[in-house]
ZARONU-100824 format. One record per residue: residue number from 1; y negated, z negated, x of N, C-alpha, C in turn; residue in one letter. Coordinates in Angstrom, 2 decimals, always signed. Layout:
# ZARONU-100824
<lopa->NUM&nyy->Y&nzz->Z&nxx->X&cayy->Y&cazz->Z&caxx->X&cyy->Y&czz->Z&cxx->X&kedo->A> $
...
***
This chain:
# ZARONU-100824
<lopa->1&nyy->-26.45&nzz->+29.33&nxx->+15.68&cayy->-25.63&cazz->+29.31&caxx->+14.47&cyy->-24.82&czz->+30.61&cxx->+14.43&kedo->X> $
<lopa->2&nyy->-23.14&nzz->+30.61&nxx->+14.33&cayy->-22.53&cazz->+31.69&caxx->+14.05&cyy->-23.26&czz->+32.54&cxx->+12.71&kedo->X> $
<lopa->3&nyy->-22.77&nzz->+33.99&nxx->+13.03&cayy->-22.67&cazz->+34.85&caxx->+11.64&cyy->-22.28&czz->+33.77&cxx->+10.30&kedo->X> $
<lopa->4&nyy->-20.71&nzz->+33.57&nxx->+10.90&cayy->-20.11&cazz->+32.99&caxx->+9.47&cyy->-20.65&czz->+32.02&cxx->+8.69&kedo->X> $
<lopa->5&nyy->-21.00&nzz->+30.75&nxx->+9.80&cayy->-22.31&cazz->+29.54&caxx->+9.48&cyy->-23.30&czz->+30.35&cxx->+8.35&kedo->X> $
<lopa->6&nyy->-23.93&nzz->+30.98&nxx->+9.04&cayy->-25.18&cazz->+31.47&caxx->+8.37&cyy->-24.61&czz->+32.23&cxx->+6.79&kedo->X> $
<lopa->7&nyy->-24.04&nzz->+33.16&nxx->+6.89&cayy->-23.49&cazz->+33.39&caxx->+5.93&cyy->-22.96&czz->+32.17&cxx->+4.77&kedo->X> $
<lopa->8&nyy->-22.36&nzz->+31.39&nxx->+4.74&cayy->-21.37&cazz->+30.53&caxx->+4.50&cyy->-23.21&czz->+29.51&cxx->+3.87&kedo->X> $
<lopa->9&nyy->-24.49&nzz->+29.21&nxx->+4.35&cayy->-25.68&cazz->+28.52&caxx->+4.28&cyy->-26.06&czz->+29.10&cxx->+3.04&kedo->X> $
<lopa->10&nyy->-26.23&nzz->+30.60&nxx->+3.18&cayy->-26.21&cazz->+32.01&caxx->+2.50&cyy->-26.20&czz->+31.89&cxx->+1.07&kedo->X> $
<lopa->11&nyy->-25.08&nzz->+32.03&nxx->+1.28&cayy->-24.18&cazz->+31.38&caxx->-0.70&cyy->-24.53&czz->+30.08&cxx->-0.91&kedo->X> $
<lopa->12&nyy->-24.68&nzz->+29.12&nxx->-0.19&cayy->-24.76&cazz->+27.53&caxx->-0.78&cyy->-26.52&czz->+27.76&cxx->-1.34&kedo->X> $
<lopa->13&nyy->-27.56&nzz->+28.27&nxx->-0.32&cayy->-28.53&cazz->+28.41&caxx->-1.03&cyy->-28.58&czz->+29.21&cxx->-2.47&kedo->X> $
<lopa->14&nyy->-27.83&nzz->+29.97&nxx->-2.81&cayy->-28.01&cazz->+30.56&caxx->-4.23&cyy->-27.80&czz->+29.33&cxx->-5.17&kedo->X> $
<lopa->15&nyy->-27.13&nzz->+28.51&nxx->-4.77&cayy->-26.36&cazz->+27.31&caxx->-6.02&cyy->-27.48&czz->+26.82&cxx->-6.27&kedo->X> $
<lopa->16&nyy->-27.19&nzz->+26.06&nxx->-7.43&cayy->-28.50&cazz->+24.83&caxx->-7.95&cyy->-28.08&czz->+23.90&cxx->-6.96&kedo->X> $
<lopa->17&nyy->-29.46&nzz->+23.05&nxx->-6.67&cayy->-29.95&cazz->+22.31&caxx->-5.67&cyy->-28.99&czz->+21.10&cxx->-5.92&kedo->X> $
<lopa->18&nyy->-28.11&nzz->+20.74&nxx->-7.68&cayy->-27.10&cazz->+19.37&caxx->-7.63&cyy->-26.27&czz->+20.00&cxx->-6.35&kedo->X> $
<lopa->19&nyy->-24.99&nzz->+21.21&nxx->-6.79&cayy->-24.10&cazz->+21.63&caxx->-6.20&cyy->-24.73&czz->+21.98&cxx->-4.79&kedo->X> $
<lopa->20&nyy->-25.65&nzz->+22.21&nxx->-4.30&cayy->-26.14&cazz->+22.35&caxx->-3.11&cyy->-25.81&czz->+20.99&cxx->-2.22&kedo->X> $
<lopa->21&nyy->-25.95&nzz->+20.03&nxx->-2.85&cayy->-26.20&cazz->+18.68&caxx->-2.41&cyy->-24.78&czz->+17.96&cxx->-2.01&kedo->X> $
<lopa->22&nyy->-24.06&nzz->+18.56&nxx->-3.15&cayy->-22.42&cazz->+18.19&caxx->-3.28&cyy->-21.66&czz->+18.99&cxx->-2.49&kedo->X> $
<lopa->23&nyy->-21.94&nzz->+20.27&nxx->-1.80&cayy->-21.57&cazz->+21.24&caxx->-0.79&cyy->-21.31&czz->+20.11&cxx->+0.69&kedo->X> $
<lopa->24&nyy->-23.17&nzz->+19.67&nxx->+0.34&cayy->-23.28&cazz->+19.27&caxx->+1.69&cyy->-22.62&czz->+18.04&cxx->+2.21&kedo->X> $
<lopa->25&nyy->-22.58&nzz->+17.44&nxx->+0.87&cayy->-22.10&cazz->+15.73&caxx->+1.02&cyy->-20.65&czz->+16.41&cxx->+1.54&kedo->X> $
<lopa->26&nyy->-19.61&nzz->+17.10&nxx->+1.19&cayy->-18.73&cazz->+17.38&caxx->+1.36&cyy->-18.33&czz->+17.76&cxx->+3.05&kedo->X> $
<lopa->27&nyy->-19.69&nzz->+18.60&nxx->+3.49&cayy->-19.74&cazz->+19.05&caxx->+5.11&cyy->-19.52&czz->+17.70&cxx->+5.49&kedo->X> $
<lopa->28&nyy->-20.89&nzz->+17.44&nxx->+5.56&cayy->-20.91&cazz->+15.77&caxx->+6.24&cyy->-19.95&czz->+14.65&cxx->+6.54&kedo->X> $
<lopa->29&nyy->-19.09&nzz->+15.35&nxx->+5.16&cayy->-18.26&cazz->+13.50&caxx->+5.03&cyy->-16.55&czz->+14.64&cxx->+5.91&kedo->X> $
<lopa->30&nyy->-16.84&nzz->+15.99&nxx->+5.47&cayy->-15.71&cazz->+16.16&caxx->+6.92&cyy->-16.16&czz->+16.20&cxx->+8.51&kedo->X> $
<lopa->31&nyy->-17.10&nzz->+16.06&nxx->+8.50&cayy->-17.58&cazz->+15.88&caxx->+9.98&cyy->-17.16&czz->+14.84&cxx->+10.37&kedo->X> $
<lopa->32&nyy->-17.67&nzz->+13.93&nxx->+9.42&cayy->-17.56&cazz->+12.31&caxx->+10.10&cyy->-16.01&czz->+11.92&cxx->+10.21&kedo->X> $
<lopa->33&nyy->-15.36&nzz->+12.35&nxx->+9.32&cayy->-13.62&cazz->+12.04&caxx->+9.06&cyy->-13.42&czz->+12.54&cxx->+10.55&kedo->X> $
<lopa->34&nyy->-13.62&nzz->+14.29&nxx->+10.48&cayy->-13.15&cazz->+14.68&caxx->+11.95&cyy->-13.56&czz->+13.35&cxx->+13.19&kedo->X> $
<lopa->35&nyy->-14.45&nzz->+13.49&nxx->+12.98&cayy->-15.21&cazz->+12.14&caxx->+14.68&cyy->-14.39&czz->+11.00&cxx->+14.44&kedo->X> $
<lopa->36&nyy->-14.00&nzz->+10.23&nxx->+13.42&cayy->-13.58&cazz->+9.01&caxx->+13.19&cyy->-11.88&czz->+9.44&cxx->+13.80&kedo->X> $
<lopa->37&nyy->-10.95&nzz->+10.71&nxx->+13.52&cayy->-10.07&cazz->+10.61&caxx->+14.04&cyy->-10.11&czz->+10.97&cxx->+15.19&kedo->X> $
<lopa->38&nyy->-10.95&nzz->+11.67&nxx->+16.13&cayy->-11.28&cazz->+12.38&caxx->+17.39&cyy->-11.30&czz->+10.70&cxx->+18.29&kedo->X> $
<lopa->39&nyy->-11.81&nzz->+9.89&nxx->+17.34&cayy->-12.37&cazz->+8.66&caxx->+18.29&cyy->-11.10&czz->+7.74&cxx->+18.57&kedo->X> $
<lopa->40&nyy->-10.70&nzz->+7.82&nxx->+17.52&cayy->-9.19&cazz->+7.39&caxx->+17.01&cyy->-8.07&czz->+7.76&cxx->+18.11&kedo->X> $
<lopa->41&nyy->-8.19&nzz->+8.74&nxx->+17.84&cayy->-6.79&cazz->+9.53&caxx->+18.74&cyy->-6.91&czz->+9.41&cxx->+19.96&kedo->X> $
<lopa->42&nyy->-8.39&nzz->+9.19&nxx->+20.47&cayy->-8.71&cazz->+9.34&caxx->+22.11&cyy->-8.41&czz->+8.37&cxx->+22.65&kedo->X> $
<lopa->43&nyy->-8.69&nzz->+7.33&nxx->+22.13&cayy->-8.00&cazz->+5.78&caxx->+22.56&cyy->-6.95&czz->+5.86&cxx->+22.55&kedo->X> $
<lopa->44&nyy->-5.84&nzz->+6.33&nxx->+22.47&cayy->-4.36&cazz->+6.32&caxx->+21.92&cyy->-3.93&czz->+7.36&cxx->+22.62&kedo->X> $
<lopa->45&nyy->-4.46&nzz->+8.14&nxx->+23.57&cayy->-3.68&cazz->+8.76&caxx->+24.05&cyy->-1.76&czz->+8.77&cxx->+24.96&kedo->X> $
<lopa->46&nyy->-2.06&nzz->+7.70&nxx->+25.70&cayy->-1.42&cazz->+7.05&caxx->+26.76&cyy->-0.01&czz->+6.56&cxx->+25.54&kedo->X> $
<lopa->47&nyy->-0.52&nzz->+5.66&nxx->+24.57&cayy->+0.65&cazz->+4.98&caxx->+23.64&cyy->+1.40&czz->+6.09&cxx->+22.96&kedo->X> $
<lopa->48&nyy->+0.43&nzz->+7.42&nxx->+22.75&cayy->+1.17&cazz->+8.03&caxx->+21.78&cyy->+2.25&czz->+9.49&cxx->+22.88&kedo->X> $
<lopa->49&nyy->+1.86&nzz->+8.82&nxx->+24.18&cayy->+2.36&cazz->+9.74&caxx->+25.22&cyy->+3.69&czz->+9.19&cxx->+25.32&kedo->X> $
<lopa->50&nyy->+3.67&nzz->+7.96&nxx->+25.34&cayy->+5.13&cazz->+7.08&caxx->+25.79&cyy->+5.59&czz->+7.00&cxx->+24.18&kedo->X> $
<lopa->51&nyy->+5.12&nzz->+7.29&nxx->+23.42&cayy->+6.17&cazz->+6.95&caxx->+22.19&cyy->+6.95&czz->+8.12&cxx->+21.89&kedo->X> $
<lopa->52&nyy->+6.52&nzz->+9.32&nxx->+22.22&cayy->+6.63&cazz->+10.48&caxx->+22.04&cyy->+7.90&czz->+10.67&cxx->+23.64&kedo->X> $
<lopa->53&nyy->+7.92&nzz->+10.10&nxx->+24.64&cayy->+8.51&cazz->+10.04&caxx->+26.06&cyy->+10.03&czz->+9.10&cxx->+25.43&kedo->X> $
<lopa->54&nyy->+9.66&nzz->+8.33&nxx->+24.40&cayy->+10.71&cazz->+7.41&caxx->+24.11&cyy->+11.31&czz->+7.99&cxx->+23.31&kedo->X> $
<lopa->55&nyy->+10.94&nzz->+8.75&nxx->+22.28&cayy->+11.67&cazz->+9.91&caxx->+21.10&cyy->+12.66&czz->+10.66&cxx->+21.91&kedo->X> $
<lopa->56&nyy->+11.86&nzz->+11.25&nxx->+22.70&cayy->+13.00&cazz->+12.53&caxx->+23.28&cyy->+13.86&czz->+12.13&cxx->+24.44&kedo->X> $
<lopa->57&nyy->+13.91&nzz->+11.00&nxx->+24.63&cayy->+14.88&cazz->+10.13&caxx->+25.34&cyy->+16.22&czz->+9.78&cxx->+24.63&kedo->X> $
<lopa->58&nyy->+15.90&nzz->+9.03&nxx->+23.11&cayy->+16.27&cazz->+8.67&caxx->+22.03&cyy->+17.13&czz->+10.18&cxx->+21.87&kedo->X> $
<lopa->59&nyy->+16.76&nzz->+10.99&nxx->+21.12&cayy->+17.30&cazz->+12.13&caxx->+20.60&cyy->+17.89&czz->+12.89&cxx->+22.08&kedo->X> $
<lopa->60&nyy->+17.85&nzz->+12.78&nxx->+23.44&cayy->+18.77&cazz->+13.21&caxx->+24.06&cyy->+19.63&czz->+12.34&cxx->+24.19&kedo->X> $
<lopa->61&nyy->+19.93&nzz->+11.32&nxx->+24.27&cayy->+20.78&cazz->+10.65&caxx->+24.22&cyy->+21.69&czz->+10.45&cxx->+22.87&kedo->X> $
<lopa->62&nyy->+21.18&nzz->+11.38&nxx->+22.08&cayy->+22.37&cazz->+11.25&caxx->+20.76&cyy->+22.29&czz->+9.90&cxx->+19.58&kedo->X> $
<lopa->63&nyy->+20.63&nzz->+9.36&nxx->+20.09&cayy->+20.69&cazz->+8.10&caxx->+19.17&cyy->+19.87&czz->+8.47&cxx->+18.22&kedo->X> $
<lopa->64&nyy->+18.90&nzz->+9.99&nxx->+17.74&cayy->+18.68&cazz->+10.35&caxx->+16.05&cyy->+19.29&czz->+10.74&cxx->+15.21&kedo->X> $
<lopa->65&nyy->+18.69&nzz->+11.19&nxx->+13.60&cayy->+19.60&cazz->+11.44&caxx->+13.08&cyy->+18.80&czz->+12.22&cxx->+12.28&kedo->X> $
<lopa->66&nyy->+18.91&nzz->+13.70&nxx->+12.07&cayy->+17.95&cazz->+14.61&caxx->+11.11&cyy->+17.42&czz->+14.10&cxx->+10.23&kedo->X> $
<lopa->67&nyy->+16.34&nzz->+14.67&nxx->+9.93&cayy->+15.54&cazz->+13.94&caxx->+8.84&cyy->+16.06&czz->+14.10&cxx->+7.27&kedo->X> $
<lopa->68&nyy->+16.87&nzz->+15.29&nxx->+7.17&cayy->+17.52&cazz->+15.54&caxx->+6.15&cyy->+18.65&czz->+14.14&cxx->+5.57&kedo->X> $
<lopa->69&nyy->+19.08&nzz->+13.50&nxx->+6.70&cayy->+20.09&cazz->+12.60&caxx->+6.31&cyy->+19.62&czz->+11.40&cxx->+5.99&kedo->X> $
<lopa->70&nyy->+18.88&nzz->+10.86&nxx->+6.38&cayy->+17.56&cazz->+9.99&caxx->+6.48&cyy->+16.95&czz->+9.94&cxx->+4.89&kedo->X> $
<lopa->71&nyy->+16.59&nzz->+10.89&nxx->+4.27&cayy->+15.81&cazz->+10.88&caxx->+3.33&cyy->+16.39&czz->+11.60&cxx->+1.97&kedo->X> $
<lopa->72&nyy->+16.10&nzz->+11.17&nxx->+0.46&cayy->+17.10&cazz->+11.91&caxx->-0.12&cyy->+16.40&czz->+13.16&cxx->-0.40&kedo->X> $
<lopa->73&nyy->+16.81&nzz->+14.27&nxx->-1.17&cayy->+16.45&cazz->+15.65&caxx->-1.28&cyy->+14.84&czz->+15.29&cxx->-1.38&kedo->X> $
<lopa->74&nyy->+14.34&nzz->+15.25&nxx->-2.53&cayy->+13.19&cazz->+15.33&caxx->-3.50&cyy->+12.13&czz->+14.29&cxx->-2.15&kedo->X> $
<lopa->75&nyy->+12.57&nzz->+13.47&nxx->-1.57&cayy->+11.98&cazz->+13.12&caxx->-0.11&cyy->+11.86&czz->+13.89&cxx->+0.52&kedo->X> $
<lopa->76&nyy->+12.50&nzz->+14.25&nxx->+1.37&cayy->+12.59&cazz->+15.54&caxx->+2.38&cyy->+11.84&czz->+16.83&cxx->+1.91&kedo->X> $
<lopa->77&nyy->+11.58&nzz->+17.46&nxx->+1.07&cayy->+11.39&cazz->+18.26&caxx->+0.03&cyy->+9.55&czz->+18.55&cxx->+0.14&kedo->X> $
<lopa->78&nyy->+9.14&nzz->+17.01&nxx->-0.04&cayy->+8.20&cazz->+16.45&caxx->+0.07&cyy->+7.58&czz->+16.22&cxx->+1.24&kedo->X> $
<lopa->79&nyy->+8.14&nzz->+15.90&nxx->+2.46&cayy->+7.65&cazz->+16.02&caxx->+3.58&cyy->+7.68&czz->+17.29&cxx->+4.31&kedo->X> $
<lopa->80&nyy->+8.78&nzz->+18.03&nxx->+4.19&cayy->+8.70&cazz->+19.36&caxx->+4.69&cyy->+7.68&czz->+20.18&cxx->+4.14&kedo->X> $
<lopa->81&nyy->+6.85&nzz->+19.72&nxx->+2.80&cayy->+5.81&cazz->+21.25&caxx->+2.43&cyy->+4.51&czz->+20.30&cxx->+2.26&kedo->X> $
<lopa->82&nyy->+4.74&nzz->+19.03&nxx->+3.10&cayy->+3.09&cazz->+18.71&caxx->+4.02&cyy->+3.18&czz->+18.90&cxx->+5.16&kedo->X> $
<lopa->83&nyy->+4.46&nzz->+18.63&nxx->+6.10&cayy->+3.92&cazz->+19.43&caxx->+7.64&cyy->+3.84&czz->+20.66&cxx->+7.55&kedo->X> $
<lopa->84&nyy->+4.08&nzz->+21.71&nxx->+6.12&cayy->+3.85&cazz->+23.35&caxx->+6.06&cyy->+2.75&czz->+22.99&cxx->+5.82&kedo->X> $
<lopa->85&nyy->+1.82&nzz->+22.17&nxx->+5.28&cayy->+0.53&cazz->+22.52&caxx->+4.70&cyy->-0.03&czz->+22.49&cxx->+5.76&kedo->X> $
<lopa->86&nyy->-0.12&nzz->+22.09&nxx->+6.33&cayy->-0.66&cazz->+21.35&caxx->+8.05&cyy->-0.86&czz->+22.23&cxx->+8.58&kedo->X> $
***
């Protein structure tokens, strides 16, 4: 177990044993999310290789079009400060 792990166990043991419980449900259920997309994505490698091979084919050839034009402000706006959150 890292320092930080242990530390991070540390503080959750001071909490009452509800919030202890709700800490953990919280670990758990991002573990499993992580594995469910790990499992996800691994199968998909190959499709998401050629879709991604077909984009930059597309956009060298002059057939995209910025995402700015595509979408109106308050759209765009919106997608630009979730791939920042990311």
């Amino acid at each position: 177990m890292t320092k930080m792990l242990e530390d991070a166990v540390l503080q959750v043991s001071s909490l009452p044993a509800a919030e202890q419980d709700c800490v953990t449900q919280l670990f758990t259920d991002e573990l499993a999310s992580e594995k469910r997309w790990d499992d996800l994505l691994a199968g998909s490698q190959d499709a998401l290789e050629q879709m991604a091979l077909e984009a930059l084919a597309e956009h060298r050839a002059g057939l995209t079009q910025p995402l700015e034009d595509l979408l109106n402000e308050v759209e765009y706006d919106r997608v630009v400060a979730a791939l920042n959150r990311q």
